[in-house]
C-alpha positions as CSV (number, residue, x, y, z in Angstrom):
1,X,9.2,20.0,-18.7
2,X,9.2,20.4,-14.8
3,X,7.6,17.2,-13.2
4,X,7.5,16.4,-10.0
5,X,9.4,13.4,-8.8
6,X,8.7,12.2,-5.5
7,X,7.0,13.2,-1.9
8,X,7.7,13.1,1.4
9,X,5.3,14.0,4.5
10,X,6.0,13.9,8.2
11,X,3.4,14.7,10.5
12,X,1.1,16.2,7.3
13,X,-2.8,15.3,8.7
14,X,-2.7,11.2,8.7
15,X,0.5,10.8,7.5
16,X,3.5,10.3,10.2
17,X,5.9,9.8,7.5
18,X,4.9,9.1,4.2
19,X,7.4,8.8,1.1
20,X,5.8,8.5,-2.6
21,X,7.4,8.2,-6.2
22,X,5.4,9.6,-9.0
23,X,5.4,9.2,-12.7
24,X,5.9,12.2,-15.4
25,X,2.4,11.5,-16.5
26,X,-0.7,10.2,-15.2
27,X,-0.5,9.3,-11.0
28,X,-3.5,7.8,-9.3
29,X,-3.9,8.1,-5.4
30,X,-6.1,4.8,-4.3
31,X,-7.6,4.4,-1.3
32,X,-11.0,4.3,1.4
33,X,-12.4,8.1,2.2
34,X,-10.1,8.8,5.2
35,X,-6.8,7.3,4.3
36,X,-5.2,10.6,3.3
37,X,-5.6,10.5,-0.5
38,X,-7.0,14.7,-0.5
39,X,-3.9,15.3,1.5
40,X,-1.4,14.2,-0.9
41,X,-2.9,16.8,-3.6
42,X,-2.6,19.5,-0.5
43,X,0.5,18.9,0.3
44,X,1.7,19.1,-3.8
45,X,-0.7,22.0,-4.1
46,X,0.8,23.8,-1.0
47,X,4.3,23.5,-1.6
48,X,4.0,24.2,-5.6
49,X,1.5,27.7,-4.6
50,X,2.1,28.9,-0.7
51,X,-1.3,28.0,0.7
52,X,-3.9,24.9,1.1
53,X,-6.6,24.6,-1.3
54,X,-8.0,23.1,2.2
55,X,-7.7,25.2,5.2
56,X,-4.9,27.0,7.0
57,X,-1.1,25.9,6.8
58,X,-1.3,25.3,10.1
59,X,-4.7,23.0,9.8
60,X,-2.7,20.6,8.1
61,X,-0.4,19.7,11.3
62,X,-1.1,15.7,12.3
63,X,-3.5,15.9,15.3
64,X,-0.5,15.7,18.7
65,X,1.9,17.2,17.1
66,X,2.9,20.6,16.6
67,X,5.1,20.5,13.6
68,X,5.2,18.8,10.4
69,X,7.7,19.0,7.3
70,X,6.8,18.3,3.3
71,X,9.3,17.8,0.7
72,X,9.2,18.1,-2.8
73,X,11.3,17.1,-5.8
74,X,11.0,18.4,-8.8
75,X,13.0,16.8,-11.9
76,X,13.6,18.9,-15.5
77,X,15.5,18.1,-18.4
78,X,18.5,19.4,-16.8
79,X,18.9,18.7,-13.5
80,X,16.8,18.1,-9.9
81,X,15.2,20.8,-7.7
82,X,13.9,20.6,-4.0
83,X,11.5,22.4,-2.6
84,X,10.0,22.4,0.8
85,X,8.2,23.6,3.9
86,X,8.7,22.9,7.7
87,X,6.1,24.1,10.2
88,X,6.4,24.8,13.7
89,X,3.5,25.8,16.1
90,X,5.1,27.5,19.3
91,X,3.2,28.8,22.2
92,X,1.4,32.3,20.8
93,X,2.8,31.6,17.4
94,X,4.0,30.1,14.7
95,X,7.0,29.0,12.5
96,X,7.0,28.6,8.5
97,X,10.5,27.9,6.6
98,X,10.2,27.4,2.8
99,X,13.3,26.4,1.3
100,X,13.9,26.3,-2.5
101,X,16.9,24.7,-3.0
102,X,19.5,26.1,-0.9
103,X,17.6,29.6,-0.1
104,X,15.6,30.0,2.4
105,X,12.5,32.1,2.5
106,X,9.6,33.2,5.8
107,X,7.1,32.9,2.8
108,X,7.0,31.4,-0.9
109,X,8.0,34.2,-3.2
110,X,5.9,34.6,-5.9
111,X,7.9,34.2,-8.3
112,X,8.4,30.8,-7.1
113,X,5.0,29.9,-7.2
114,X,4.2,27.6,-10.2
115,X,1.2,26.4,-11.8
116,X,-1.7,24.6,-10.8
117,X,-5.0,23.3,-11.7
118,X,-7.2,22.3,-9.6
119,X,-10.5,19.9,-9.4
120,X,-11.8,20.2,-6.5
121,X,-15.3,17.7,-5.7
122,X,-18.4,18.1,-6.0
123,X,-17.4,20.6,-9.6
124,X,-21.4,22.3,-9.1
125,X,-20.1,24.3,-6.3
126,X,-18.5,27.2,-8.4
127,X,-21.6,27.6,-9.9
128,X,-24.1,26.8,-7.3
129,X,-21.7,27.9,-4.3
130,X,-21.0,31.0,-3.2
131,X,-19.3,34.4,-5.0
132,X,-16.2,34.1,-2.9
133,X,-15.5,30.7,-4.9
134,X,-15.8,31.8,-8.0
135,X,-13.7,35.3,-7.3
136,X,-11.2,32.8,-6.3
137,X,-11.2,31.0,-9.6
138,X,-10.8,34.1,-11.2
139,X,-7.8,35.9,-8.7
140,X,-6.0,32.6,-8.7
141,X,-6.1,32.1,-12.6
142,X,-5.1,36.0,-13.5
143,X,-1.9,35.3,-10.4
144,X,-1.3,32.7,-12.6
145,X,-1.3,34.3,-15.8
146,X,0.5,37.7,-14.6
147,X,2.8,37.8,-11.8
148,X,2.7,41.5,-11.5
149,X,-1.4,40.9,-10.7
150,X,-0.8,38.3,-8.1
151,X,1.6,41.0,-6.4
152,X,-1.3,43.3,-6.5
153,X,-3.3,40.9,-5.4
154,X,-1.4,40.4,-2.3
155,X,-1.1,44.1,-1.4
156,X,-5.0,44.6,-2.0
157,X,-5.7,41.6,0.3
158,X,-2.9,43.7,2.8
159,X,-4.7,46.7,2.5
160,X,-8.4,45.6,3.1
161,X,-6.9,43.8,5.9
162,X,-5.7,47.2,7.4
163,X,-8.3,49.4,6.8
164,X,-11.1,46.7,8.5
165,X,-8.8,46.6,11.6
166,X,-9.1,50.4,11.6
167,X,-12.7,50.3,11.1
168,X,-12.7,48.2,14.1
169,X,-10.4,50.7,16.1
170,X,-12.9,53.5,15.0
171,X,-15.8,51.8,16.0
172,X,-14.6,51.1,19.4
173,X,-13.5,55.0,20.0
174,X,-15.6,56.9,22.6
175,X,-17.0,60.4,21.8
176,X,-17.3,60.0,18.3
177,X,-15.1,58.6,15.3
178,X,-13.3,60.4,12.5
179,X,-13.7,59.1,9.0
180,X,-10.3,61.3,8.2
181,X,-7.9,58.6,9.4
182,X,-9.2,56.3,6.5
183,X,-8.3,58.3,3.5
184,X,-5.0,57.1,3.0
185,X,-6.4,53.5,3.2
186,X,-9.8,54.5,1.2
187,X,-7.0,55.6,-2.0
188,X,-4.7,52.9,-2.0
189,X,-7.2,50.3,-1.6
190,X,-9.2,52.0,-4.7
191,X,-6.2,52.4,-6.7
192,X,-5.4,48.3,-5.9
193,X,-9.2,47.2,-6.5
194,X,-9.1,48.7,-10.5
195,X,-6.0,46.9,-11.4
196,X,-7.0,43.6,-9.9
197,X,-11.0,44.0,-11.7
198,X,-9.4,45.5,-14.9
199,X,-7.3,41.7,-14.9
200,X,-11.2,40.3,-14.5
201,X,-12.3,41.6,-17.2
202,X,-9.4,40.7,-19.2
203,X,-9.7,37.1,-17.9
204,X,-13.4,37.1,-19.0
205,X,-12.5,38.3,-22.5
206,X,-10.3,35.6,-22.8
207,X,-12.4,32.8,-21.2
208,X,-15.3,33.9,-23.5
209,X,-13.9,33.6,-26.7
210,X,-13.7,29.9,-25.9
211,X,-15.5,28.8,-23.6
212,X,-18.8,27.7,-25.8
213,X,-16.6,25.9,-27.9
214,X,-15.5,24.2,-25.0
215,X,-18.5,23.5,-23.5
216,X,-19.9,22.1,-26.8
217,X,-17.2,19.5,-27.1
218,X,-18.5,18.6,-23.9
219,X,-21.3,17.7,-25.1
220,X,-23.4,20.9,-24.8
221,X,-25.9,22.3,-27.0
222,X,-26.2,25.8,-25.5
223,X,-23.9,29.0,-25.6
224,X,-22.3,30.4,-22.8
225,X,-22.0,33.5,-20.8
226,X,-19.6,35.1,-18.3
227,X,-20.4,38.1,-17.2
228,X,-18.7,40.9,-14.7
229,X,-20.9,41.6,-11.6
230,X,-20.0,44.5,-9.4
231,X,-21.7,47.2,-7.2
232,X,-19.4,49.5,-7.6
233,X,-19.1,50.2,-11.8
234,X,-19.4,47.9,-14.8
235,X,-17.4,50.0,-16.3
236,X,-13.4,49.1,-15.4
237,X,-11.4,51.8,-16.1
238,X,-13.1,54.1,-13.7
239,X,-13.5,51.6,-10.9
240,X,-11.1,53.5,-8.9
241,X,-12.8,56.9,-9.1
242,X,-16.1,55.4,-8.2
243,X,-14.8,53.3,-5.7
244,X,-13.2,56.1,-4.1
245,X,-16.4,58.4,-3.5
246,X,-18.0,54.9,-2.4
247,X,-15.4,54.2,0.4
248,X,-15.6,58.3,1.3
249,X,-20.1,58.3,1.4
250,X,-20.1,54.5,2.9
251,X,-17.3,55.5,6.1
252,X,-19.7,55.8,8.9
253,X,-21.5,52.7,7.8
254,X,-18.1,50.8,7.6
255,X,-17.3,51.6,10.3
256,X,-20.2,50.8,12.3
257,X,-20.1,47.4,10.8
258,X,-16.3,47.0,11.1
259,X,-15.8,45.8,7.2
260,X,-15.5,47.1,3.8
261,X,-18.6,47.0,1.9
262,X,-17.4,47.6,-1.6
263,X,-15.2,46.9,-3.8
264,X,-13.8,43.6,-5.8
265,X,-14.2,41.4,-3.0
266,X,-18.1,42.0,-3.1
267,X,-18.3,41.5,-7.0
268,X,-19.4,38.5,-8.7
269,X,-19.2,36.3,-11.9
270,X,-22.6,35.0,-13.3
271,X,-22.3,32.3,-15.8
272,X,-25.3,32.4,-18.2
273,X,-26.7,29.3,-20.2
274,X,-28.7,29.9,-22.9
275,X,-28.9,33.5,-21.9
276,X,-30.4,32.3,-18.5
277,X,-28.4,32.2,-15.0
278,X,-27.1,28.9,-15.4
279,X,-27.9,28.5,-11.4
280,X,-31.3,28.5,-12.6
281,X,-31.7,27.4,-15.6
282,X,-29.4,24.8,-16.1
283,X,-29.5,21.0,-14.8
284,X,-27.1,19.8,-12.6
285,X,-25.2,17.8,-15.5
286,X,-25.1,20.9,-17.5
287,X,-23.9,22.5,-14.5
288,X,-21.1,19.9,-14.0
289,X,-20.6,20.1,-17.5
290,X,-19.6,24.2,-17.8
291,X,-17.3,23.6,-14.6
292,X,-15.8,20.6,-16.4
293,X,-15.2,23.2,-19.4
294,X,-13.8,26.2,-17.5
295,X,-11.3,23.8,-16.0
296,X,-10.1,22.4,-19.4
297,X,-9.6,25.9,-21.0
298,X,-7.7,26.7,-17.7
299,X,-5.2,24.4,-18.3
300,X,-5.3,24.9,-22.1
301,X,-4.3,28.9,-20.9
302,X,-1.4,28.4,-18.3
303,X,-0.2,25.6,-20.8
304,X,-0.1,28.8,-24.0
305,X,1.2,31.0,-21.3
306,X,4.3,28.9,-20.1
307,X,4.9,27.7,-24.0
308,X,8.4,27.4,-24.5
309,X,9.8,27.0,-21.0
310,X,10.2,23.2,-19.1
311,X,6.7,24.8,-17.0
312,X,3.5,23.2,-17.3
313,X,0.3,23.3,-14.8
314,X,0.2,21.0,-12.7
315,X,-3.5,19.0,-13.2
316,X,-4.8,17.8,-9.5
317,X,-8.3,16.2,-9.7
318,X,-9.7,15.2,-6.8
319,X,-12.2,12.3,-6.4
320,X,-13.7,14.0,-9.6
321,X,-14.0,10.9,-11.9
322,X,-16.6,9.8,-9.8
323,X,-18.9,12.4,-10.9
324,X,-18.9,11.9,-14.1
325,X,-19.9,9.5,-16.6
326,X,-17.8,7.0,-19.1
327,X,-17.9,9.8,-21.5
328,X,-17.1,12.4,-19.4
329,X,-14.1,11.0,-18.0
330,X,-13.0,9.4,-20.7
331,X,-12.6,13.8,-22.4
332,X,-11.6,14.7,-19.2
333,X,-8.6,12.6,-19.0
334,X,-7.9,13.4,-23.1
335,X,-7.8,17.1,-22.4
336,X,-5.3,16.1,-19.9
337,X,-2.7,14.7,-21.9
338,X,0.5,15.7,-21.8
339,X,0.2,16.7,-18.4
340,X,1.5,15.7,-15.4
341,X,-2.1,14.5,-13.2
342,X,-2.4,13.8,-9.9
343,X,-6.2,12.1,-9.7
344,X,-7.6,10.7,-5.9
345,X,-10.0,7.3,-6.3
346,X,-11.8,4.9,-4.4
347,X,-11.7,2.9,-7.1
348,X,-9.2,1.4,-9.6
349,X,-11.4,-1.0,-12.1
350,X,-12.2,3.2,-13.3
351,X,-8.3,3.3,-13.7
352,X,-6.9,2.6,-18.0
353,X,-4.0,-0.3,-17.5
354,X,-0.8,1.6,-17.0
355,X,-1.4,4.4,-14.9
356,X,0.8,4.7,-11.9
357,X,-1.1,4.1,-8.9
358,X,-0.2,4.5,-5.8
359,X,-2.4,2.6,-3.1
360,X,-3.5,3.9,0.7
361,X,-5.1,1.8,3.4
């Protein structure tokens, strides 16, 4: 089992130069709000996937300084491994070195990119927040799943990057623009957009064969319902066709705005309760309470997927116990087990007797 071992931070947000040893199970980060609990799950979360479940890389540089440096080490059955990143804001630009062991890389490969789940506060807000959260959940979880999607993932994201800075260029030409320079961009961007929502949908399969069973172990009564939203087809193995004559009819109009208006980063999921938009319908308990359920048969995925290697997720929970009720936490922290977890706290009477805890002033 890969566990990680121990942290260092220099410059990371409040942290000039912060060292931490963890244990292979249960760690608990104890502190006031402000003393830099969150940033010890970004700074795991950041080194372990390439990005801050936060902000920018570059956010996380403590305020005067213009670099900063987190180190990670990771201990198996076998032997040690180090991981890190060093960051380095220049005038006009900026500097990112990951190392993984000896090799040295501009950007985490993702093959390097291991497992992590994540609870983030306030659990409502892929519910009740907005569609861009809850694509999220679902892009991140199918990366996770298939590496071969998160590379697709990262040239679709490349692409819709392109084609909205040629929008812009077309949109700011005198005498007229022409839609013809966007074809090559209009194809590659539908060809992309059906892979990535053909992983949706096989995501949703999955999560719906289980998720009501989840949910009722919870403590639910109700069953529930994911369901695929897009604009462009419901149907996923023509979303590139469809997409295509979208992209073609929609030109002037994307271009005149200076952004893509369809395709798999305007879809949605809708999670139904009871047959009813659980937005609606549901309370804010039951609401917590689906979140709570999705994120436990998250882990129970990525933990069938990485069977028989030393990989498990990673579990980071942050301030979430406070949420939730005795009972709550109490199947929370079960479904947990045999994980390494990384909770934030303001309090430690919440905390069973032997948990390693690690306390911030």
């Amino acid at each position: 089992m890969v566990g990680i071992k121990d942290l260092q931070l220099r410059n990371v947000r409040s942290h000039t130069n912060g060292v931490f040893q963890f244990a292979g199970d249960m760690n608990a980060i104890v502190g006031p709000n402000g003393s830099g609990k969150t940033t010890i799950l970004e700074a795991l979360y950041t080194t372990l996937r390439g990005s801050s479940f936060k902000s920018t890389v570059a956010d996380m540089t403590q305020y005067g300084s213009n670099q900063f440096k987190i180190e990670v080490t990771q201990k198996t059955t076998r032997t040690d491994h180090s991981r890190s990143l060093t960051f380095q804001q220049t005038e006009g630009a900026s500097l990112r070195r990951w190392k993984i062991d000896n090799k040295q890389f501009a950007r985490l490969p993702i093959q390097a990119r291991l497992p992590v789940v994540l609870f983030e506060p306030d659990l409502a807000r892929l519910i009740t927040g907005s569609p861009e959260r809850r694509r999220n959940y679902l892009d991140i979880l199918a990366g996770q799943l298939d590496i071969e999607i998160a590379s697709t993932q990262h040239k679709f994201e490349r692409t819709l990057k392109q084609r909205n800075q040629l929008l812009k260029t077309l949109r700011e030409q005198t005498g007229g623009a022409s839609t013809s320079d966007l074809f090559v961009w209009n194809t590659q961007l539908a060809h992309l957009s059906e892979s990535i929502v053909n992983a949706r949908h096989r995501l949703l399969k999955k999560l719906q064969n289980e998720i009501t069973r989840y949910y009722k172990d919870l403590g639910g009564t109700d069953d529930v319902l994911l369901t695929y939203q897009s604009s462009v087809s419901p149907d996923p193995t023509n979303y590139a066709s469809i997409l295509l004559q979208f992209l073609e009819t929609s030109a002037a109009r994307d271009i005149a705005r200076g952004y893509t208006g369809f395709g798999p980063h305007r879809d949605d999921l809708e999670i139904l309760l009871a047959d009813q938009p659980a937005i609606d319908r549901a309370s804010r308990g039951e609401v917590r309470t689906i979140v709570i359920a999705l994120k436990l048969l998250e882990t129970e995925m990525l933990s069938r997927h990485y069977t028989g290697s030393e990989t498990r997720p990673t579990l980071l929970l942050d301030d979430v116990l406070s949420e939730l009720d005795l009972v709550h936490q109490e199947r929370v922290l079960f479904g947990l087990k045999d994980h390494q977890v990384f909770l934030t706290t303001t309090d430690a009477h919440a905390l069973n007797a032997g948990v390693h805890t690690i306390f911030l002033e």
